[in-house]
C-alpha positions in Angstrom: -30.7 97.5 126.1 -27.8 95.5 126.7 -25.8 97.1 123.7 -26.0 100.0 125.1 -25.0 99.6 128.3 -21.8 97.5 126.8 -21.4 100.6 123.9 -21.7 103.0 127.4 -19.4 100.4 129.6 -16.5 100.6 126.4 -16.6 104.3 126.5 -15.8 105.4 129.9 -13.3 103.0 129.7 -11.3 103.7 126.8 -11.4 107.5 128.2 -9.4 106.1 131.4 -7.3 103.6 129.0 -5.6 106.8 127.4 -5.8 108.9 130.7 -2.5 108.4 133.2 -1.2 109.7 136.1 1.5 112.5 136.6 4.6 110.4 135.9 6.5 111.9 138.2 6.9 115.3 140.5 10.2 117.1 140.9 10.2 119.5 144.0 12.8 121.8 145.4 12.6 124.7 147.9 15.3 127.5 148.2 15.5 128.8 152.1 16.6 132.2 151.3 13.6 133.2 149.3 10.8 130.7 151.0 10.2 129.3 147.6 8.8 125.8 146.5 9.4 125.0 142.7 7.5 122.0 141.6 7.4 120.5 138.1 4.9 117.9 137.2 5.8 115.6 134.3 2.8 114.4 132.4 3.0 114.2 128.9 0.1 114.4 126.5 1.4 115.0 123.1 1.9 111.3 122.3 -1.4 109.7 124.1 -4.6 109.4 122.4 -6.4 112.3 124.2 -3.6 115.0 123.5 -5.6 118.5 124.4 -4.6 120.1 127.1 -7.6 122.3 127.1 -9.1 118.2 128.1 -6.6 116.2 129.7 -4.3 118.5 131.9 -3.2 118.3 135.7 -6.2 119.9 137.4 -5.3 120.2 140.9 -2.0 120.7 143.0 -1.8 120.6 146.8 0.6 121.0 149.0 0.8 119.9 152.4 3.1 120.4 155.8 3.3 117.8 158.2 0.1 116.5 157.0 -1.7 119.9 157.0 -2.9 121.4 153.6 -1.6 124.3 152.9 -2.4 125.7 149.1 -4.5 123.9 147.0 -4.3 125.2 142.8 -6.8 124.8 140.6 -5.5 124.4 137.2 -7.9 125.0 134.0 -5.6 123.5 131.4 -1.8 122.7 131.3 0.7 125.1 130.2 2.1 122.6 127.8 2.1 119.1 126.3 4.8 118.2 128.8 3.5 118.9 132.1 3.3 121.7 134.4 5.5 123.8 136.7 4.6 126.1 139.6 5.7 127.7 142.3 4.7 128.7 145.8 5.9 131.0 149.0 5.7 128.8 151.7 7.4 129.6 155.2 8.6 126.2 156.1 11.3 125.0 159.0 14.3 122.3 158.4 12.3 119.2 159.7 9.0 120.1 158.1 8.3 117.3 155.6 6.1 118.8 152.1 4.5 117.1 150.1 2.3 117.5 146.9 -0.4 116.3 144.9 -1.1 116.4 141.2 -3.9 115.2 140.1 -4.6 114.2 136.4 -8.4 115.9 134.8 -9.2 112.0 133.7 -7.7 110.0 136.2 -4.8 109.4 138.2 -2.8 111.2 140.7 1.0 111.4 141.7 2.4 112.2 144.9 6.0 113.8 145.9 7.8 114.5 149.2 10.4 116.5 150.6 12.1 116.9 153.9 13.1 120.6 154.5 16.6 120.8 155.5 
């Protein structure tokens, strides 16, 4: 019984040994058409769990001033680099944004901007 729980134990965790976190978030938001362009780095191709259709970015959110505003649910990542979106979102100079990406396996990055 204890083998198996050790077998068990080694298996989740080698799953979050090859997982990682966005490695990093680039934002950018254009006044004159309301948009918010975000691009989520997190490469696959080279770690140990390399399907996208498995280990994507499943989520992006985006909040104002602490509010959530648009929440994404992603099924798989558009490629083994990372993922890019973009929003409308009516925002005012001062508003701070942020986003979320969250890895399917585990991990999560986080990226603000203040609107100018």
């Amino acid at each position: 019984m204890k083998k198996i729980a050790i077998i068990l134990l080694l298996m989740i965790f080698s799953g979050l040994i090859f997982a990682h976190a966005p490695s990093e978030i680039t934002l950018s938001y254009n006044k004159n058409t309301n948009m918010l362009s975000i691009n989520v780095v997190h490469p696959i191709a080279s770690t140990k769990a390399p399907n996208p259709m498995k280990h994507f970015i499943k989520d992006i959110s985006v909040s104002v001033n602490g509010k959530t505003v648009i929440v994404e649910t992603i099924a798989f990542q558009q490629s083994e680099k990372g993922e890019i979106s973009t929003f409308l979102l009516k925002v005012k100079s001062g508003d701070k944004v942020s986003v979320k990406a969250v890895c399917s396996i585990s991990g999560l990055k986080i990226s603000e901007i203040v609107i100018k």
